[in-house]
N, C-alpha and C positions, 0 to 999 in steps of 0.2 A: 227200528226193531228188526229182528233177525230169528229166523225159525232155526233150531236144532234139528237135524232129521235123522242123527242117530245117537241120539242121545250126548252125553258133555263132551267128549270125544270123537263126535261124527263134523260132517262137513254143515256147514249152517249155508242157511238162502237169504238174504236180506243188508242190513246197515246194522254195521257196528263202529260208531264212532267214527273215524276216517277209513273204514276198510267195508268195501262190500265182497260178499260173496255171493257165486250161482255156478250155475252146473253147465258146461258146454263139452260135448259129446262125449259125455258119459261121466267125465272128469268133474272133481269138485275145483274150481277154479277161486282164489280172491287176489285181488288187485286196492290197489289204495283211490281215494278217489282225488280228481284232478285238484290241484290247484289253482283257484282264480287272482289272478297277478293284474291289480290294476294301472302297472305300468303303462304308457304308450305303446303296443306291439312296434316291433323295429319293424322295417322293410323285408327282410328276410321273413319275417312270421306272416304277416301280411300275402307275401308270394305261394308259404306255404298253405297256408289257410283259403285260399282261391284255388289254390293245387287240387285240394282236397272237396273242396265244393264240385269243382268240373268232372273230378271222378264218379263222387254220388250221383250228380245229374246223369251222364250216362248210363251209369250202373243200375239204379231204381229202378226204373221201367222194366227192366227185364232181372230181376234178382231172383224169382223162381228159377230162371234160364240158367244164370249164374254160378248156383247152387248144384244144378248140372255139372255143367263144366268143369268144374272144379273141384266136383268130389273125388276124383283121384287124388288130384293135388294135397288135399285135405281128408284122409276117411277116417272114419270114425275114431278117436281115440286120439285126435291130432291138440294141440294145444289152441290151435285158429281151427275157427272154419272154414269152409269154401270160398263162403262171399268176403270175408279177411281177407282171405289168401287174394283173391281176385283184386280186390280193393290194391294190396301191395304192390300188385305183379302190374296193373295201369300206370298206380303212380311214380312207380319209378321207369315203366317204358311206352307209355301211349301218350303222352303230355305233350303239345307243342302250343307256339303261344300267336296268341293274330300280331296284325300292326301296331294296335295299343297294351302288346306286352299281357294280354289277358290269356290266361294258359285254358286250353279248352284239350277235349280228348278226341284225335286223329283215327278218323274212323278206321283206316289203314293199317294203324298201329294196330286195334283192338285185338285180344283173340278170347273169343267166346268159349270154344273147348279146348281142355289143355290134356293129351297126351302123347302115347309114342308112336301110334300107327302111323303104317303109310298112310297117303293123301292122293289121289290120282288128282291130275291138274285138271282144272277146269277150262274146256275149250271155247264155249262159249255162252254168255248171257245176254237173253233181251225180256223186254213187260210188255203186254199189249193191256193197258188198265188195270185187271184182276188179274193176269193170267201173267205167270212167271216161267220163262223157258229154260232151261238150263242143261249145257252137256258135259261132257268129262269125258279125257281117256279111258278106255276099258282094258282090265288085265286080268281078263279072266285066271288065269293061271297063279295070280294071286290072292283071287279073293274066292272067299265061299258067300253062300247066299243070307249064312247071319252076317256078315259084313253091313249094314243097314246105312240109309245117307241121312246126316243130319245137316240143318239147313233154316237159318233163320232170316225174315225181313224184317230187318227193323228201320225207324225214321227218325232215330235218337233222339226223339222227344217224346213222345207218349206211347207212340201204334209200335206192337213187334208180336212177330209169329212165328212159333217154330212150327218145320214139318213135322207133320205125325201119321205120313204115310205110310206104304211097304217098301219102296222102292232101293233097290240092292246096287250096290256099288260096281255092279257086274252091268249093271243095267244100259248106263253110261248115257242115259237122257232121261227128263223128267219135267213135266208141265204143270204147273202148280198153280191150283185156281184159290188164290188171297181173297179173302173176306170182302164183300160189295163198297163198304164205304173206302176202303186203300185206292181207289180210283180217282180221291179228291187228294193223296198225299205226292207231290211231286218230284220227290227222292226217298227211294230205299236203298239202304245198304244191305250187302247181301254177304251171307259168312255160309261157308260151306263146310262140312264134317264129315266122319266116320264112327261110327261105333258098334262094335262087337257085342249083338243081344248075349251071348252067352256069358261073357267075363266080364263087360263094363268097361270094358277099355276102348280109349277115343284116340283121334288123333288130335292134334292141335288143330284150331278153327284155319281157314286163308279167307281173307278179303276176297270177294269173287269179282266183286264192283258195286256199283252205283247204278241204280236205273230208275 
């Protein structure tokens, strides 16, 4: 069943026969629904359907994060959303596969925010348990003080935090004391960013490393 919401002529929310409709950012959207083929999947289908599983798995744990990231990519009034967009943007360039041909997602590849800003390089990262250190070139001359650093650890399995300090891209070091139980996780990957309080605009995330 299917709700009308502006009357016989408006966009509907629900199942109509093979077609569903609903609303994604702002937009009335409707799509057919899938067909189930009880063919054998070939090998190809199979590769892609594992493709797509190793993306979710990275991606879930941090999908608020995502949703971040990605809203440039995607703002309001896009036909995808954010975490779409994001979904696309892995599986067609963060994918690599182990020995047994099992494609997983290269944390190296990942990038958590996608914009145009500059990025100042990161010079160095270390963890002492809870306490994450990290420095970066300074250019002043480039950056004002809304220039803000964003900065997430994640363990690509459950645990991920972003920073939600003040600390300014001018600042060029920052010590980041992680939640007490991250002491028992024995890799975080670490993604580093930028973003403009005033306009919204990021730069794309860099790998910073592993610790």
């Amino acid at each position: 069943m299917a709700i009308l919401k502006g009357g016989i002529n408006g966009p509907f929310s629900g199942k109509v026969g093979s077609v569903v409709g609903y609303e994604l950012n702002g937009q009335a959207i409707i799509r057919s629904l899938p067909r189930y083929v009880k063919r054998k999947p070939t090998e190809l289908t199979i590769i892609n359907r594992n493709r797509m599983k190793a993306v979710s798995k990275f991606l879930s744990p941090i999908g608020e994060i995502i949703k971040l990231g990605y809203k440039n990519i995607a703002p309001p009034g896009s036909r995808i959303g954010a975490f779409q967009a994001a979904q696309s943007y892995f599986f067609k360039n963060a994918i690599d596969y182990d020995e047994d041909t099992i494609p997983y997602i290269n944390p190296e590849k990942a990038l958590i925010f996608r914009g145009n800003l500059d990025l100042p390089i990161v010079t160095s990262l270390h963890r002492e348990q809870c306490k994450l250190m990290i420095t970066w070139e300074r250019h002043q001359h480039r950056y004002d003080g809304y220039y803000k650093l964003l900065l997430l650890a994640y363990d690509t399995e459950n645990e991920a935090s972003l920073y939600e300090g003040a600390a300014t891209v001018n600042d060029g070091q920052l010590e980041w004391q992680l939640p007490n139980h991250y002491h028992k996780i024995e890799q975080l990957h670490i993604y580093f960013g930028v973003l403009n309080i005033f306009t919204g605009e990021m730069s794309d995330s860099v790998y910073a490393g592993c610790v």
